[in-house]
C-alpha positions in Angstrom: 48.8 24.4 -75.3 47.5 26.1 -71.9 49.4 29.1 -71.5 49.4 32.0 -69.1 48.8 34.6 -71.3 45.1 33.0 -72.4 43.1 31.6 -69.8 39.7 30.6 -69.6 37.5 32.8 -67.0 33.2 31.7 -66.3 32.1 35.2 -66.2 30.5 36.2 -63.3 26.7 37.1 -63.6 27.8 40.8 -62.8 30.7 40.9 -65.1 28.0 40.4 -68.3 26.9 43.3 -69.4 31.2 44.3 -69.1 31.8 41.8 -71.6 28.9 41.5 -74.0 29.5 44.0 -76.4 32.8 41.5 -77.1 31.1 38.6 -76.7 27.9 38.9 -78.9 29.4 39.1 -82.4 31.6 36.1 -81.6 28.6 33.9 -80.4 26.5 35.2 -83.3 28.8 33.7 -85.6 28.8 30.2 -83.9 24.9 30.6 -83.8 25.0 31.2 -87.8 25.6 27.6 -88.1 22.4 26.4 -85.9 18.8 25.6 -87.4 17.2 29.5 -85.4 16.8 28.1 -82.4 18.3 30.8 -80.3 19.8 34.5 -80.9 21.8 36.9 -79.1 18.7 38.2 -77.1 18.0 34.9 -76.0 21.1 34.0 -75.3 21.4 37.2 -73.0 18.0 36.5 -71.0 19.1 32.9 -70.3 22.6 34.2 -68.6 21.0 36.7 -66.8 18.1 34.2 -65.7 21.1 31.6 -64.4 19.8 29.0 -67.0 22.8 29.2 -68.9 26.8 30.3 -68.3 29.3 32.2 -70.2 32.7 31.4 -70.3 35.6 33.1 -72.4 39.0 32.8 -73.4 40.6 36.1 -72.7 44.0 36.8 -73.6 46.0 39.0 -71.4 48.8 39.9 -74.0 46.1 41.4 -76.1 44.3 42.3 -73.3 40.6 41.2 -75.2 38.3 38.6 -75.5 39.2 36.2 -78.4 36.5 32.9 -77.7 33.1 32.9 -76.2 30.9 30.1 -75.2 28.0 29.2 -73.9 27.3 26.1 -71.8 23.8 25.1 -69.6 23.4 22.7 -67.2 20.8 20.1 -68.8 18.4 17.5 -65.9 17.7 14.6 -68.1 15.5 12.0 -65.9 18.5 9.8 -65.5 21.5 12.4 -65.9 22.3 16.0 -65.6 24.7 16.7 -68.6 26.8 19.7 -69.6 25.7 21.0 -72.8 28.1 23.0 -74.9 25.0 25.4 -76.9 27.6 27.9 -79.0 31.1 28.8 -79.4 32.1 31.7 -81.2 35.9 33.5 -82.0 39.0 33.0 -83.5 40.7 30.7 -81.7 38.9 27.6 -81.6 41.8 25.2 -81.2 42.8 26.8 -78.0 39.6 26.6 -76.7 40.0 23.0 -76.7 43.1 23.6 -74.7 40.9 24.5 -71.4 37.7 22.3 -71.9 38.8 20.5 -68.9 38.3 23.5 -66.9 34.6 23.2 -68.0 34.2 19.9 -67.7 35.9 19.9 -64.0 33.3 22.7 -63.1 30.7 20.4 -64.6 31.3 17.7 -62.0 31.5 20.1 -59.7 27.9 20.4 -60.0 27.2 17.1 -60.2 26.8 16.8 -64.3 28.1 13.2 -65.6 28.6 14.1 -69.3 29.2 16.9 -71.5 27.1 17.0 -74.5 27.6 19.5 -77.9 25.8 19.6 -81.1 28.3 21.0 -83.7 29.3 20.9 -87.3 31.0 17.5 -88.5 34.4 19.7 -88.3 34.5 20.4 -84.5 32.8 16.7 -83.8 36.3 15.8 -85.5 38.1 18.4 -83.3 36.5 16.6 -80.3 37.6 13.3 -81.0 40.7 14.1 -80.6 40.4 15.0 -77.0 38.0 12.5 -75.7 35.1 12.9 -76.7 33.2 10.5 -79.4 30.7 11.2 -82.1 27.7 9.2 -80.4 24.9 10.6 -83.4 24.3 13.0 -85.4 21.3 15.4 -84.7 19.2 16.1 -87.9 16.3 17.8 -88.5 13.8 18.7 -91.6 11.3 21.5 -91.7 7.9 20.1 -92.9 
């Protein structure tokens, strides 16, 4: 439920370094469950370079940060897509509350889907708002 004590805010490139301190344990845990593609640090650059966005769920009763994420703007040859890269907090089911803010801001620049890779638990949290479970990405080291 979308409330006004919690709201979503796309932090502004010269809000970050305001923020990060909060922000970089709560991604680090959501980037614990990738395969090392990315860390903090690269995370960081990324934002700062405009490649990717942060957004967060701040709530104002507890006046802190309580959800981060992490979204970049991908140019397939035949689409530009959205892609969710981490989430990290407490509160993930409110999160899913204001994805519609992201996806809004999404067509706004002209993306046509949103993509995530994510454990099978939020694919099923997904579903239930939309979204479908199109494949599943796996990967072996050799």
């Amino acid at each position: 439920m979308i409330t006004e004590e919690i709201q979503l805010v796309g932090v502004p490139y010269s809000s970050i370094d305001d923020v990060w301190v909060s922000v970089e344990p709560m991604l680090q845990k959501g980037i614990e469950h990738g395969d090392g593609e990315l860390d903090t640090r690269d995370i960081l650059r990324l934002i700062l370079e405009r490649a990717m966005q942060l957004w967060v769920l701040w709530d104002y009763a507890e006046d802190r940060v309580v959800m981060a994420g992490v979204t970049e703007v991908v140019n397939y040859p035949k689409m530009k897509v959205c892609r969710a890269v981490v989430l990290g907090g407490e509160r993930l089911g409110e999160w899913l509350n204001y994805i519609q803010e992201i996806e809004a801001w999404a067509k706004a620049k002209g993306c046509e889907r949103m993509e995530a890779y994510g454990r099978r638990g939020l694919a099923k949290k997904m579903e239930d708002i939309g979204y479908s479970n199109t494949y599943v990405v796996m990967r072996k080291k050799i």
